[in-house]
Z-matrix of the N, CA and C atoms (Angstrom, degrees):
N
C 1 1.458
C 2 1.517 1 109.79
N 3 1.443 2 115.16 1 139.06
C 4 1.676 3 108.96 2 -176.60
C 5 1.536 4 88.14 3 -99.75
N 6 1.310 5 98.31 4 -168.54
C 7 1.300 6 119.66 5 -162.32
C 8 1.516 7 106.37 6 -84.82
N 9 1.110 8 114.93 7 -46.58
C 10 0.976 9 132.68 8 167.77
C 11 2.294 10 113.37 9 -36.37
N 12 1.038 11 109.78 10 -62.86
C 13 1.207 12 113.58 11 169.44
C 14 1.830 13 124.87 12 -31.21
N 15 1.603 14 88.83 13 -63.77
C 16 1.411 15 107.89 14 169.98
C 17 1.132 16 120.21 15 -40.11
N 18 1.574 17 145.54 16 139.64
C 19 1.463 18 153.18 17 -166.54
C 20 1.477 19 95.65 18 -156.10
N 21 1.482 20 118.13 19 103.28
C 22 1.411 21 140.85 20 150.22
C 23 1.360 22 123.02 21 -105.18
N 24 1.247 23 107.15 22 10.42
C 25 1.665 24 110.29 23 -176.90
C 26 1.423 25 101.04 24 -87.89
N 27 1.096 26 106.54 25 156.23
C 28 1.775 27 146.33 26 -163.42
C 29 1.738 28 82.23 27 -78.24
N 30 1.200 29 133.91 28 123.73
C 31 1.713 30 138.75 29 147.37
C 32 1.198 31 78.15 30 -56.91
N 33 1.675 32 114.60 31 159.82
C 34 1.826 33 153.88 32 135.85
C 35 1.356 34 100.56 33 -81.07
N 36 1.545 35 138.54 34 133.59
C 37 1.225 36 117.33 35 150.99
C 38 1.463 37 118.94 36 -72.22
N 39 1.554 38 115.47 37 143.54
C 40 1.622 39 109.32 38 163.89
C 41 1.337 40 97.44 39 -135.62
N 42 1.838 41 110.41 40 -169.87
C 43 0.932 42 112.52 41 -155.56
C 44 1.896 43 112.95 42 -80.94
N 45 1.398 44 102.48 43 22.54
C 46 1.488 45 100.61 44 171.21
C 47 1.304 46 117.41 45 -103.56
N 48 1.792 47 104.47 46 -13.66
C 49 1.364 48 101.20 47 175.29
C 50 1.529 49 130.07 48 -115.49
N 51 1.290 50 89.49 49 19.77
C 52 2.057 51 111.41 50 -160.14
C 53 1.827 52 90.82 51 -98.30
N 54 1.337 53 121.30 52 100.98
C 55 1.655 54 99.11 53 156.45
C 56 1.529 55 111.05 54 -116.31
N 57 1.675 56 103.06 55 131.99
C 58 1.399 57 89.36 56 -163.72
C 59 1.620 58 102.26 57 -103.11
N 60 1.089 59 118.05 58 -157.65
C 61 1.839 60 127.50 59 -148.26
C 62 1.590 61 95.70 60 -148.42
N 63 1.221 62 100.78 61 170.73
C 64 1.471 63 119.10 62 179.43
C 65 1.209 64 113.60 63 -123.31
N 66 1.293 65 152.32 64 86.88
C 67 1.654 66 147.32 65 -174.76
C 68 1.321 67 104.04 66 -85.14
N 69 1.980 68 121.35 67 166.30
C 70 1.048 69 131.85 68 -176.10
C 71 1.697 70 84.63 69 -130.15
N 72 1.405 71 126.65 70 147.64
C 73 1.049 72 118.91 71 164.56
C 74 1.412 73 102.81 72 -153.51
N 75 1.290 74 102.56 73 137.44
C 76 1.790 75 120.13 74 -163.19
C 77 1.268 76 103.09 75 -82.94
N 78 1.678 77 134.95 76 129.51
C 79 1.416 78 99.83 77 -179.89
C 80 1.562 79 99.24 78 -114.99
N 81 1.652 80 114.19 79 33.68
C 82 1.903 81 109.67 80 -179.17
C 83 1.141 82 92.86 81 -82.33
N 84 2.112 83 91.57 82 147.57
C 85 1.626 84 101.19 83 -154.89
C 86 1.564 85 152.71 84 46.97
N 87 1.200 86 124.21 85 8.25
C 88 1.018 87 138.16 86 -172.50
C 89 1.587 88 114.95 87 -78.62
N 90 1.361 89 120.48 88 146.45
C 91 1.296 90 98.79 89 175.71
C 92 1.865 91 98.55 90 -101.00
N 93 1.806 92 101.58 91 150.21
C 94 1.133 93 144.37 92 168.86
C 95 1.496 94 96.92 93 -17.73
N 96 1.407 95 119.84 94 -93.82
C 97 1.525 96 123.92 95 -151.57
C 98 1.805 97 100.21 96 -91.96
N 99 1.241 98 129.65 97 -10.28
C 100 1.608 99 129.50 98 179.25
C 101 1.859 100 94.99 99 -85.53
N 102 1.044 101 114.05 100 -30.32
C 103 1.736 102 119.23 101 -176.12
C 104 1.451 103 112.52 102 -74.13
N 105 1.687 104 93.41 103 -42.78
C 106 1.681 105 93.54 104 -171.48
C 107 1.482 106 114.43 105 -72.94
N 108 1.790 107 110.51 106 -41.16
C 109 1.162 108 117.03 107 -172.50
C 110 1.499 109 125.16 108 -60.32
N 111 1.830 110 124.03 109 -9.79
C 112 1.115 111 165.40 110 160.16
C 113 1.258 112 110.29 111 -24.64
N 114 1.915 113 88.50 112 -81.29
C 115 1.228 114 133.75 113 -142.98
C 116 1.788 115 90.51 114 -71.79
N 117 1.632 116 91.05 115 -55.15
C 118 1.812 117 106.90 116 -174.18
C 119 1.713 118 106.38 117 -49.10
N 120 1.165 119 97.12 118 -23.72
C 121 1.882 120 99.71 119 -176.69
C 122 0.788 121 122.94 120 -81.27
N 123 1.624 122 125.94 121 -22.65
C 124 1.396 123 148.74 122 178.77
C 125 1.894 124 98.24 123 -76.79
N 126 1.033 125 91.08 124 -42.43
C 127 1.961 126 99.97 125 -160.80
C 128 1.355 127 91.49 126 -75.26
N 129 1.098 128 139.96 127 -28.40
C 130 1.651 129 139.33 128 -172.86
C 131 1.473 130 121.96 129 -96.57
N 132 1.519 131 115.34 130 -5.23
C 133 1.481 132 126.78 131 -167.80
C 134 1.313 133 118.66 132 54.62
N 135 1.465 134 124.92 133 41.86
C 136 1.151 135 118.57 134 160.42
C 137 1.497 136 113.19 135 -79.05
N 138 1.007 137 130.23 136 -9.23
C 139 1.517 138 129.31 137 -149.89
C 140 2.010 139 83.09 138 -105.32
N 141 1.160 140 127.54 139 6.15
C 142 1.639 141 110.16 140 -173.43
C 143 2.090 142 96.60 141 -136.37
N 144 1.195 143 82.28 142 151.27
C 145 1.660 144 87.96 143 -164.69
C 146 1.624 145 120.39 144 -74.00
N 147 1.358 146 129.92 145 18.63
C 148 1.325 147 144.10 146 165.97
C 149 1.569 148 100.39 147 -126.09
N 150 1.294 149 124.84 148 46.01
C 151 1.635 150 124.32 149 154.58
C 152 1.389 151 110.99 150 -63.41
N 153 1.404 152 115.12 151 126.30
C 154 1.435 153 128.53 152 151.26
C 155 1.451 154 127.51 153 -99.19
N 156 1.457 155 118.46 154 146.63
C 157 1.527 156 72.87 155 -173.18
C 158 1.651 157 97.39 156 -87.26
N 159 1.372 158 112.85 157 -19.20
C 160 1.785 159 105.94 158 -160.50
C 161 1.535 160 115.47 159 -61.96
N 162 1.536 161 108.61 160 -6.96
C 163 1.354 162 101.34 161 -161.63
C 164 1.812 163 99.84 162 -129.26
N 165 1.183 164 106.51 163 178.21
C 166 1.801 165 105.34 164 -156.38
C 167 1.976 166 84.17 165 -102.34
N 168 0.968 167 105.63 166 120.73
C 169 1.185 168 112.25 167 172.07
C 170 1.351 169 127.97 168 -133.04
N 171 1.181 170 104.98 169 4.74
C 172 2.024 171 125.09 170 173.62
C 173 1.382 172 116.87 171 -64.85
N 174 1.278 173 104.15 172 171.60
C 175 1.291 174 123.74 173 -175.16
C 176 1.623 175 121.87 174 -105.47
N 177 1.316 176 126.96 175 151.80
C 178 1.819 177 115.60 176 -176.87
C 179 1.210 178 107.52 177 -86.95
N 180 1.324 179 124.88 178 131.76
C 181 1.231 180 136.39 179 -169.10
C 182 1.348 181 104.29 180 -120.71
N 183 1.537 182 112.47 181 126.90
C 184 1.634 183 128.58 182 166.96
C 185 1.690 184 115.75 183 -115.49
N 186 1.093 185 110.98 184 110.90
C 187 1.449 186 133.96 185 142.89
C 188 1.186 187 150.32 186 -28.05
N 189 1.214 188 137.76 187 59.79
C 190 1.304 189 129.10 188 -131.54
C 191 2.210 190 85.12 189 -106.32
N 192 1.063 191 101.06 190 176.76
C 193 1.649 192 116.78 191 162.95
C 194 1.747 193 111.66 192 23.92
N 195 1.636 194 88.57 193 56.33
C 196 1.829 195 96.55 194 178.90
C 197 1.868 196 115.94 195 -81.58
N 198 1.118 197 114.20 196 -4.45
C 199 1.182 198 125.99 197 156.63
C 200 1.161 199 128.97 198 -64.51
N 201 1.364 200 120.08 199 -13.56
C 202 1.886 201 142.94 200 -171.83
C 203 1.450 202 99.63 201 -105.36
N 204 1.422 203 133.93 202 -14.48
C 205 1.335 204 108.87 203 -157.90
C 206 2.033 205 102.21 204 -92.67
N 207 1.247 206 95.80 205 173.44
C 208 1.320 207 105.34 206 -161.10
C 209 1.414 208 133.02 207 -107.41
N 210 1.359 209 150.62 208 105.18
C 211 0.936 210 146.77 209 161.83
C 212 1.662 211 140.68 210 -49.55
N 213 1.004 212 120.81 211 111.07
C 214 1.559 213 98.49 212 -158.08
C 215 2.026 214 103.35 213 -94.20
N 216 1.169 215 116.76 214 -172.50
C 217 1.338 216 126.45 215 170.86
C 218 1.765 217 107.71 216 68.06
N 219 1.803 218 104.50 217 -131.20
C 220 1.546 219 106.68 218 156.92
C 221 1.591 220 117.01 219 -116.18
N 222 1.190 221 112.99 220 26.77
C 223 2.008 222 131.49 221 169.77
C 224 1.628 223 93.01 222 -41.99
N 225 1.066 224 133.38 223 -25.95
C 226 1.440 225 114.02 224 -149.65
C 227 1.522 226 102.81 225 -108.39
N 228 1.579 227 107.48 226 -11.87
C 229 1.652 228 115.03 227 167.18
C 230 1.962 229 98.06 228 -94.98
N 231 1.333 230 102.94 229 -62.66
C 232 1.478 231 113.52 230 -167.06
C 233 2.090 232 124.28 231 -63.60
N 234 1.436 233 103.85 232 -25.11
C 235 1.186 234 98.49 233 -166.04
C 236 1.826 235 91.49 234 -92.87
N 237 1.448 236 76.63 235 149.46
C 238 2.172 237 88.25 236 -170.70
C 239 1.748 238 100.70 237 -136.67
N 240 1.187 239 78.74 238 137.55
C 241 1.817 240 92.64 239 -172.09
C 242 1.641 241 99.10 240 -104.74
N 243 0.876 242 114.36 241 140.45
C 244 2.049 243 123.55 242 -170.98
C 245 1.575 244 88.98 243 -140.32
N 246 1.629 245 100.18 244 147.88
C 247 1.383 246 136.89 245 -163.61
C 248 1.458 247 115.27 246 -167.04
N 249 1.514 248 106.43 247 95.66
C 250 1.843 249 95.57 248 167.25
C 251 1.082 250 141.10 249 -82.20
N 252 1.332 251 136.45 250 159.57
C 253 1.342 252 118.88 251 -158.47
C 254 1.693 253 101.35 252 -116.97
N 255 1.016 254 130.33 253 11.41
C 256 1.090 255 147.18 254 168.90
C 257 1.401 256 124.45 255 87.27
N 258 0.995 257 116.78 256 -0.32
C 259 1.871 258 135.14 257 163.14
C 260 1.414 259 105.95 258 -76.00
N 261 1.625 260 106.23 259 155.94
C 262 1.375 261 101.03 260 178.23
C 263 0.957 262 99.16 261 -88.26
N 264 2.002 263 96.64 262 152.06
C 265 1.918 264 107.42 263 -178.77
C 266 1.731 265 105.28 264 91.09
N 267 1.368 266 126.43 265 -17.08
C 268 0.965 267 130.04 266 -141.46
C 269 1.578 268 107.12 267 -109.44
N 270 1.950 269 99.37 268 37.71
C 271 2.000 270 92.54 269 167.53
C 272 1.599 271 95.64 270 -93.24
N 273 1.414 272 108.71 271 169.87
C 274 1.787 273 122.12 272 -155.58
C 275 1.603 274 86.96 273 -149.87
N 276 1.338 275 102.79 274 106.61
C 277 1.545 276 110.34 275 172.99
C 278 1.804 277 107.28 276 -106.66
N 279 1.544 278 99.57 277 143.21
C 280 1.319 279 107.98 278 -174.29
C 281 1.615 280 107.62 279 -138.62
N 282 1.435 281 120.79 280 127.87
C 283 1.325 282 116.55 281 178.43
C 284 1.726 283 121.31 282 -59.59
N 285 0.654 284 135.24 283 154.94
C 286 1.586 285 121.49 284 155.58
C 287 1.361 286 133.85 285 -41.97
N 288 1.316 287 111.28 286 -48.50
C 289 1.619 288 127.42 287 179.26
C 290 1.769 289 98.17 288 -45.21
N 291 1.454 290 104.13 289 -45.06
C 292 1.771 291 110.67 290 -175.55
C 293 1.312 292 125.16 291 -72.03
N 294 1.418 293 86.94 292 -37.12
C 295 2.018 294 90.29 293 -177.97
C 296 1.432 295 103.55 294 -83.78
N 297 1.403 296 144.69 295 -6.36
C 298 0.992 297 146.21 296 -173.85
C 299 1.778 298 112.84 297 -77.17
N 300 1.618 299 89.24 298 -51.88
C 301 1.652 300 117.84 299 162.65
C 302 1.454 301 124.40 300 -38.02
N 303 1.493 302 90.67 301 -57.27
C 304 0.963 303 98.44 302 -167.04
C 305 1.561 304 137.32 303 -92.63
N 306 1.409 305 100.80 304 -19.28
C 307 1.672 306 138.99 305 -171.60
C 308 1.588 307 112.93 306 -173.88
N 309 1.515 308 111.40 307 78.69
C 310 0.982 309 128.81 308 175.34
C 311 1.979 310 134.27 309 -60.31
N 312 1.103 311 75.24 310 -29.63
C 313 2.098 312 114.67 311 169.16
C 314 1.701 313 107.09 312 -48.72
N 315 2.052 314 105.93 313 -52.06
C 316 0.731 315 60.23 314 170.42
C 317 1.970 316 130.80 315 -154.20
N 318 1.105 317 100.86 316 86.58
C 319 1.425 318 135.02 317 -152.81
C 320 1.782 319 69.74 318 -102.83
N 321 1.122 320 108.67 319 -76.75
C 322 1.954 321 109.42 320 -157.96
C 323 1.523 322 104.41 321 -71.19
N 324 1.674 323 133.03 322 -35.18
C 325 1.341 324 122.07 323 146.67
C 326 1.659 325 113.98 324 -34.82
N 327 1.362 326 128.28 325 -83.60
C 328 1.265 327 122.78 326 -158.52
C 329 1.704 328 109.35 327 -49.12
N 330 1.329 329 107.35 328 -39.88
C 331 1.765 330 107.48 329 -171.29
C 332 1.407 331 116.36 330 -55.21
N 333 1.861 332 97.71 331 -50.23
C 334 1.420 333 96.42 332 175.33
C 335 1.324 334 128.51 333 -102.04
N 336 1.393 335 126.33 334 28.31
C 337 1.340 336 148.42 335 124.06
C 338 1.421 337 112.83 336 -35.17
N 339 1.605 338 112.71 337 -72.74
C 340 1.272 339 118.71 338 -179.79
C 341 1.082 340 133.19 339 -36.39
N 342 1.810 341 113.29 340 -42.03
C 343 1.387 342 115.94 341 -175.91
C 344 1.453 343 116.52 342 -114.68
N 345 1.826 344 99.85 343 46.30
C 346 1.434 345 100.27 344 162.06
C 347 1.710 346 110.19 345 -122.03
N 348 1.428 347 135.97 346 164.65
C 349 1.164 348 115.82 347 -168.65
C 350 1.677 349 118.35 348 -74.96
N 351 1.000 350 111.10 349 177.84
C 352 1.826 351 116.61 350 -152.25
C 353 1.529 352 103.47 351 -108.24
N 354 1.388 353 109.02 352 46.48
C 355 0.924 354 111.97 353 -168.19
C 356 1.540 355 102.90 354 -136.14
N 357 1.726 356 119.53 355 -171.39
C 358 1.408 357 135.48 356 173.29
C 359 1.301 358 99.29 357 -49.87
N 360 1.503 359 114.65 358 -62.59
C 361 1.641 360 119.18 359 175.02
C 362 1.066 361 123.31 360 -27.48
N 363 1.553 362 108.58 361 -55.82
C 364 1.603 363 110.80 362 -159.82
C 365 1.407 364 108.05 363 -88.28
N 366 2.039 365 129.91 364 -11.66
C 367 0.990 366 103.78 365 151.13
C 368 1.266 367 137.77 366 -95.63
N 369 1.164 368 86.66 367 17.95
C 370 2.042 369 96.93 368 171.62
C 371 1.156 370 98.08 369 -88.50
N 372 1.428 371 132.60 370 -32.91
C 373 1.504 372 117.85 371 168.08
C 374 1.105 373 128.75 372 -67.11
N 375 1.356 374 113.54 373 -25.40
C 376 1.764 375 116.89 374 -175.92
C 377 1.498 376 110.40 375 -81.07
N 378 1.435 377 121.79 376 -27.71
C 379 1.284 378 119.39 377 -179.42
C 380 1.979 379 106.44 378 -76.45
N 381 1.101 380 94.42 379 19.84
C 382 1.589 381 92.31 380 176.96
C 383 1.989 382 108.78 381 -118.14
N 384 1.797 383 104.48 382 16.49
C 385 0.845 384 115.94 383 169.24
C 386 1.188 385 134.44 384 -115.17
N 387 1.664 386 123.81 385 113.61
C 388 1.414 387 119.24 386 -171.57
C 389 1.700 388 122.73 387 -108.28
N 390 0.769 389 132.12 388 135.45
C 391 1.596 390 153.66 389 179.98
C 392 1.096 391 138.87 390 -97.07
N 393 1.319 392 118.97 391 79.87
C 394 1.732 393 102.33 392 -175.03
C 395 2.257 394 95.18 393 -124.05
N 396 1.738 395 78.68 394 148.62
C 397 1.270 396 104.06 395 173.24
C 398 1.914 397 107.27 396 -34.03
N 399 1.432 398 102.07 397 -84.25
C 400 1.556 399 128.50 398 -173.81
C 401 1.725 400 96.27 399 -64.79
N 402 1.571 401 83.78 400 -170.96
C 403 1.359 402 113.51 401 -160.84
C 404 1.626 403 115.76 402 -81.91
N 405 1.301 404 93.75 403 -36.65
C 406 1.788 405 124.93 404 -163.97
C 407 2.111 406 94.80 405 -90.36
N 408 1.449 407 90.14 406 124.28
C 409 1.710 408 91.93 407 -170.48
C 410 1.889 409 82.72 408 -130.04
N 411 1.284 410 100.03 409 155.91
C 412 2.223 411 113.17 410 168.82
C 413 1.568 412 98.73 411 -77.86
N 414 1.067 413 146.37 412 -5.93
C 415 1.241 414 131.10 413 -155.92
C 416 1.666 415 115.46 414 -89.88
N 417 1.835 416 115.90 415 1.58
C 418 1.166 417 108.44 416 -159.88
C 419 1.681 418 115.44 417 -76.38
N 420 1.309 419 126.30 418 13.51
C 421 1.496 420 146.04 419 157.33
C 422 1.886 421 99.14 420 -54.88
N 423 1.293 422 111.82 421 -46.98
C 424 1.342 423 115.89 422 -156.43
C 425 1.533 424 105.71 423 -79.70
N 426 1.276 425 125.75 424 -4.95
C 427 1.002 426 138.34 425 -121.45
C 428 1.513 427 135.41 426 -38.63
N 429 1.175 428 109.98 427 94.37
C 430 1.142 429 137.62 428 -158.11
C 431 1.413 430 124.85 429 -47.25
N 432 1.276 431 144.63 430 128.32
C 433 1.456 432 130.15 431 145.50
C 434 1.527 433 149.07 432 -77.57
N 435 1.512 434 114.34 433 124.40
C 436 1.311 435 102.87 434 179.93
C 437 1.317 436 135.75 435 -21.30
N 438 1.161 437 141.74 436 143.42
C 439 1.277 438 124.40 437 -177.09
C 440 1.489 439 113.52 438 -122.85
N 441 1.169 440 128.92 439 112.86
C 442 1.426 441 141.51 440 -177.78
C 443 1.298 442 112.91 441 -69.93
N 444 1.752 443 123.17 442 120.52
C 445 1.199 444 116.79 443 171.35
C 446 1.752 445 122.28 444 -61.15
């Protein structure tokens, strides 16, 4: 055999070898940052055995019952989410207990936002993430699989 024959090189994934999936993931009871960090792993293709990191190789992830998920300790009095609105004077702090109340969507958006990279990548990965309050999601065309923590 020459050398030539031999193939020890590392594949890149691209888009001939990436097929991605559709997950359902329940978020009643769940805790907050063990759910998101999950979810973010799923959306980035670490969880499949040709991960790159340079290239988008994740899977679409749906959200079902983001109103259920869970805070542990006192996060749910103490942790505060801030947002400016672009006027001066104009940051807007909100506890958790409120934004949860109030817009539940997006407590598990921002988390697992966070822990994808801050880049083109990472919002091509995040737009492959969907969120709904309830139980009932549009996606059943895709037809999705449960997703096991």
């Amino acid at each position: 055999m020459s050398l030539n024959q031999l193939s020890y090189r590392t594949k890149s994934a691209n888009d001939s070898i990436v097929k991605r999936e559709w997950w359902v993931a329940d978020a009643t009871n769940q805790t907050l940052g063990r759910f998101s960090s999950k979810i973010a792993a799923v959306l980035r293709g670490k969880n499949k055995p040709y991960y790159t990191p340079h290239f988008d190789c994740g899977d679409y992830v749906i959200v079902v019952n983001s109103g259920k998920i869970v805070l542990t300790g006192n996060k749910l009095e103490d942790k505060d989410y801030q947002h400016v609105t672009g006027y001066p004077g104009g940051q807007k702090h909100e506890s958790a207990k409120n934004l949860i109340n109030r817009r539940p969507n997006v407590v598990i958006e921002r988390a697992v936002k966070g822990m994808l990279p801050k880049n083109r990548l990472g919002r091509a990965m995040y737009k492959k993430l969907f969120v709904y309050e309830g139980a009932e999601h549009g996606h059943k065309a895709q037809q999705p699989k449960e997703f096991k923590y």
